[in-house]
Steps between C-alpha positions, in 0.01 A plus 500: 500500500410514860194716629732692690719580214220625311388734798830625535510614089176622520564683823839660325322627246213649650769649749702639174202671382367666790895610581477657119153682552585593865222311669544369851381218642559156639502224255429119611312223360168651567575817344191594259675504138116571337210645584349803680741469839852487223738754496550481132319678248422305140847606380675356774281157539620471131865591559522246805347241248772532273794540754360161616464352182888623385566358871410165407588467145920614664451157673358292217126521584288645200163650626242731384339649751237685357325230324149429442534231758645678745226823448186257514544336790244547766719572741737698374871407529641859522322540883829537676834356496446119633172434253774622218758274621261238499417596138826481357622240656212286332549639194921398493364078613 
């Protein structure tokens, strides 16, 4: 899976959700996905975890986002949309 591909799924989703909460705003790869600048609450970080997750399992890939790997990291993967496309697409090499 291309970079771009995973943008694109991760930028559907996040689209999907705001859509379903009513929350406007411009999504692109430097959208902030975590943190004190998101638009999501808790519920909806989690629900855009597991949209992404089902995402990527539809197309073969098996991830777990919310592991301890992905939660200790310094820098946390969850910043905006192109650190998590980064982060996936390391965890499907």
């Amino acid at each position: 899976m291309q970079k771009h591909d995973m943008v694109e799924i991760i930028t559907e989703e996040l689209k999907n959700y705001y859509e379903s909460m009513e929350i406007e705003s411009e999504i692109d790869i430097d959208t902030i996905i975590f943190g004190r600048d998101s638009k999501l609450d808790s519920l909806g970080f989690v629900t855009l975890l597991v949209d992404i997750e089902t995402r990527m399992s539809e197309v073969g890939n098996e991830i777990t986002l919310t592991s301890e790997q992905a939660m200790s990291q310094r820098n946390s993967p969850f910043r905006s949309v192109n650190t998590l496309a980064d982060f996936i697409i390391d965890q499907i090499r």
